[in-house]
C-alpha positions in Angstrom: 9.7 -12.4 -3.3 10.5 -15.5 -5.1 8.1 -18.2 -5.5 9.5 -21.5 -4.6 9.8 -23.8 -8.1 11.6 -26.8 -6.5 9.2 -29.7 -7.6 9.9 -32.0 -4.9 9.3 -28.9 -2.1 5.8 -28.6 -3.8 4.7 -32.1 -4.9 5.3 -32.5 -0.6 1.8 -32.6 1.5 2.2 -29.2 3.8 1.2 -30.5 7.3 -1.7 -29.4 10.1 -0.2 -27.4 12.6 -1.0 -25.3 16.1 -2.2 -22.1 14.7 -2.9 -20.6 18.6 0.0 -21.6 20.0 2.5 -20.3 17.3 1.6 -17.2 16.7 5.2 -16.2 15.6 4.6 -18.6 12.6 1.2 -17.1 11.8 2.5 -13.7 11.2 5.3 -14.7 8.7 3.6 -17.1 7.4 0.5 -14.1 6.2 3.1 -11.4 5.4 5.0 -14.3 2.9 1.9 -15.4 1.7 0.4 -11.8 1.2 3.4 -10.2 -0.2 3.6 -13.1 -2.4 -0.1 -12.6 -3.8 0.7 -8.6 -4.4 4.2 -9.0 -6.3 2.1 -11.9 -8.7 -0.7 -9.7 -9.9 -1.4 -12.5 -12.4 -2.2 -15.1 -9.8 -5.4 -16.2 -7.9 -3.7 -18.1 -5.5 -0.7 -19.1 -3.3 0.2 -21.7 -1.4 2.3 -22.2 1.8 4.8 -24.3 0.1 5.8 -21.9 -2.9 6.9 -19.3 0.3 8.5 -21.8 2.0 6.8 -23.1 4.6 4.9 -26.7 5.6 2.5 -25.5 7.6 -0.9 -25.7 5.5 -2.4 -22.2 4.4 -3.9 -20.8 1.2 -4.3 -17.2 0.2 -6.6 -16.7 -2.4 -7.7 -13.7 -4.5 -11.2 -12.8 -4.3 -13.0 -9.5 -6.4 -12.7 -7.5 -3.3 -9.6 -9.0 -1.6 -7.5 -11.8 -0.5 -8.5 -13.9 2.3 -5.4 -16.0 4.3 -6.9 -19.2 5.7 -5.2 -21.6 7.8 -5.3 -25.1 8.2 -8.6 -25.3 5.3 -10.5 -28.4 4.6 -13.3 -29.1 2.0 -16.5 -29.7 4.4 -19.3 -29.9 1.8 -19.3 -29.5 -1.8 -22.0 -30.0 -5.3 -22.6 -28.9 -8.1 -19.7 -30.8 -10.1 -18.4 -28.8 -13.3 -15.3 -28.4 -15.7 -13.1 -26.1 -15.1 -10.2 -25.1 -16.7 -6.7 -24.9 -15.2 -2.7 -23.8 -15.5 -0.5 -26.3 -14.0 2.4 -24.3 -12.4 5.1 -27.3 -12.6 4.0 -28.3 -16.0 3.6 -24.9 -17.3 0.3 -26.5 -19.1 -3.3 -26.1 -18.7 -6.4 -28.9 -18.2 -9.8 -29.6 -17.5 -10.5 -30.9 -14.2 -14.0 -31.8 -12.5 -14.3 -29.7 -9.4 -17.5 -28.4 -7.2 -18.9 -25.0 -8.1 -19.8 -24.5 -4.3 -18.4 -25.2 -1.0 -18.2 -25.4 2.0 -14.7 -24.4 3.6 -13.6 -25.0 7.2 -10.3 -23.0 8.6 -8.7 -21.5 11.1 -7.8 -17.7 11.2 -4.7 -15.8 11.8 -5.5 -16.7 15.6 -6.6 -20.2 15.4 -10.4 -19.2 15.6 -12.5 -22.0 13.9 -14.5 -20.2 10.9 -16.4 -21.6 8.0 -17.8 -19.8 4.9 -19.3 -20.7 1.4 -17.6 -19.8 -1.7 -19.6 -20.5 -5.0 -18.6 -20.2 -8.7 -15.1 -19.4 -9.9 -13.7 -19.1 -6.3 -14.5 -22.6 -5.3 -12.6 -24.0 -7.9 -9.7 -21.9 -7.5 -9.9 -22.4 -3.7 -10.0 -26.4 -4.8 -7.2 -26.5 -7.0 -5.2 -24.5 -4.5 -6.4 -26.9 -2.0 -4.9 -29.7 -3.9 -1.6 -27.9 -4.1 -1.3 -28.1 -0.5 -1.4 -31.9 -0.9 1.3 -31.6 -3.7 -1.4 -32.7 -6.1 -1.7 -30.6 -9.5 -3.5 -30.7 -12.2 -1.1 -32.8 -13.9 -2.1 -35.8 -11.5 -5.3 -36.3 -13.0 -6.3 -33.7 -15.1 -7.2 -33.6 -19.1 -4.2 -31.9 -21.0 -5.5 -29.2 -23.5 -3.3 -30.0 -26.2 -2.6 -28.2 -29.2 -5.9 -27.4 -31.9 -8.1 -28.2 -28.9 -9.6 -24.7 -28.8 -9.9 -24.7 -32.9 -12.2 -28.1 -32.9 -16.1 -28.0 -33.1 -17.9 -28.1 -29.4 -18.9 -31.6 -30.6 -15.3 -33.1 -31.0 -14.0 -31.0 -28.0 -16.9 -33.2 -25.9 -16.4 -36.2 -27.2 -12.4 -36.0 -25.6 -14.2 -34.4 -22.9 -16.2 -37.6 -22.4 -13.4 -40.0 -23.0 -11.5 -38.4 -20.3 -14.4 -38.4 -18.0 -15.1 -42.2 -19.0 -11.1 -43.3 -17.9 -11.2 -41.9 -14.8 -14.1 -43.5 -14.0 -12.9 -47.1 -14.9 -10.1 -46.0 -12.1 -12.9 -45.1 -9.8 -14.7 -48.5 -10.8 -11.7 -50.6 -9.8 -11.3 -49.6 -6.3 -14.9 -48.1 -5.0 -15.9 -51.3 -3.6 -12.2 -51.5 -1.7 -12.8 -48.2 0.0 -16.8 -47.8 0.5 -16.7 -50.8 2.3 -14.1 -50.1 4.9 -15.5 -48.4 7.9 -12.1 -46.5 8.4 -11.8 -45.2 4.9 -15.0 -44.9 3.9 -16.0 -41.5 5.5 -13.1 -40.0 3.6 -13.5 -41.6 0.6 -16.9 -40.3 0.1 -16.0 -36.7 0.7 -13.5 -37.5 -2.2 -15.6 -38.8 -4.8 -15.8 -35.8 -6.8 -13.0 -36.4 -8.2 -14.2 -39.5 -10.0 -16.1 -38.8 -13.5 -19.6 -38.1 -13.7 -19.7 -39.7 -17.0 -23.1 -40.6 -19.1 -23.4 -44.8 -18.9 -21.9 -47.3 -17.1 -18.2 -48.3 -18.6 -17.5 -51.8 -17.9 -13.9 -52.5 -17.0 -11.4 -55.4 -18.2 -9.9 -56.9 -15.3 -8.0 -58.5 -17.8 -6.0 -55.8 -19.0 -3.6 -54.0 -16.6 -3.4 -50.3 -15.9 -1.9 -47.5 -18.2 1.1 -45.8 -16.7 -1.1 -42.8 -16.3 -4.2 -44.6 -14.7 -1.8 -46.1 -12.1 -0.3 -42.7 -11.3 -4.2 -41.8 -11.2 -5.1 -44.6 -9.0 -2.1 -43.3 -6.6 -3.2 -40.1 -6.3 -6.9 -40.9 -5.5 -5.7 -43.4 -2.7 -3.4 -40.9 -1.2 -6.4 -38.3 -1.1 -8.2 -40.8 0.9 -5.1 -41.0 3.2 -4.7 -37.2 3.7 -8.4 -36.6 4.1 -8.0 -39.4 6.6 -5.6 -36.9 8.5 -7.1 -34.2 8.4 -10.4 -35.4 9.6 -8.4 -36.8 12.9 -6.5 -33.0 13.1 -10.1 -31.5 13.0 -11.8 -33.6 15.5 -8.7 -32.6 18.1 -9.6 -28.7 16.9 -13.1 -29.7 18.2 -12.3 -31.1 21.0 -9.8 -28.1 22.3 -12.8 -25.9 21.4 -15.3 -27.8 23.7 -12.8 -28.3 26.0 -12.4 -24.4 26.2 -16.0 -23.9 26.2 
């Protein structure tokens, strides 16, 4: 099977759906996703957009296996550390903040409600697939390893470290207020905030001086997270209800 490469098909948001009452769509959607995972031996991850579909699912290779889950979402998640990524559009890799451990929420191949913690490696490879599914990639927002970045001294690789850190945050700066202090975003904004720096200090900003190119683009991608989380917490709060309903 052929991954899907078309950038606009995977830069698109794949979209909550009905697991229990389209089952038909379950069971291609696993065998594309699985088959996908075993004919790329080098990957940890697919998504449901690189085989095809919008309906939101991740498969992800763990030590012992691959798990399929359906309709995920990020409930909880700390411990905030560096990891380092391949971008599959830009064929490059970064350095991205994400949690260490998590707490993940989805649905099974029969729509059954399920929840498990993944620590370490896996929760950063189940994050970055997790942005993939909202056509977010590294390249959004993460810090480019560019050539002779490996060959500096640790102190010089943290001081670009640091100055990445520190620009994001002056995004973050510019708009927490906006979205902290509105009841409907505010929720969603908070489980978001990890992806603002944890940088040393407090970095003033200049609300003189306008926006880089590439902390505007930033800036778009952090208020579309809040929109999307927005989503999904209104598509998990129907789940709920159905369960409690059945119950």
């Amino acid at each position: 099977m052929e991954l899907v490469t078309n950038i606009e098909a995977l830069t698109t948001r794949a979209k909550e759906w009905d697991v229990r009452s389209e089952q038909d769509t379950s069971t291609k959607l696993v065998q594309a996703l699985e088959q996908a995972l075993d004919e790329n031996p080098d990957l940890l991850f697919v998504c449901s957009q690189e085989v095809g579909f919008e309906e939101r699912a991740i498969d992800v290779r763990f030590s012992d296996d691959s798990y399929v889950f359906m309709n995920p979402i990020i409930k909880k998640g700390d411990r905030l550390a560096l990891s380092r990524e391949f971008d599959r559009i830009t064929k490059k890799e970064y350095i991205i903040p994400r949690f260490s451990n998590i707490e993940l929420v989805f649905q099974d191949c029969l729509g059954a409600v399920k929840g498990i913690q993944v620590s370490d490696i896996g929760a950063m490879v189940v994050s970055q697939a997790m942005d993939m599914l909202d056509g977010i990639y590294p390249s959004d927002y993460g810090l480019e390893i560019i050539p002779g970045f490996d060959e500096a001294t640790p102190d010089e690789q943290n001081q670009v470290i640091q100055a990445y850190l520190e620009s994001i945050g002056n995004v973050y700066k510019s708009f927490d207020d906006m979205l902290s202090n509105d009841e409907e975003t505010k929720e969603q904004w908070n489980a978001i905030k990890y992806m603002a720096a944890k940088s040393k200090g407090e970095v003033e900003l200049d609300e003189n001086k306008p926006l880089s190119k590439r902390k505007q683009k930033m800036l778009n991608k952090f208020i579309k997270s809040a929109e999307q989380l927005k989503n999904k917490m209104k598509f998990w709060n129907k789940i709920k209800e159905k369960d409690n309903n059945a119950s």
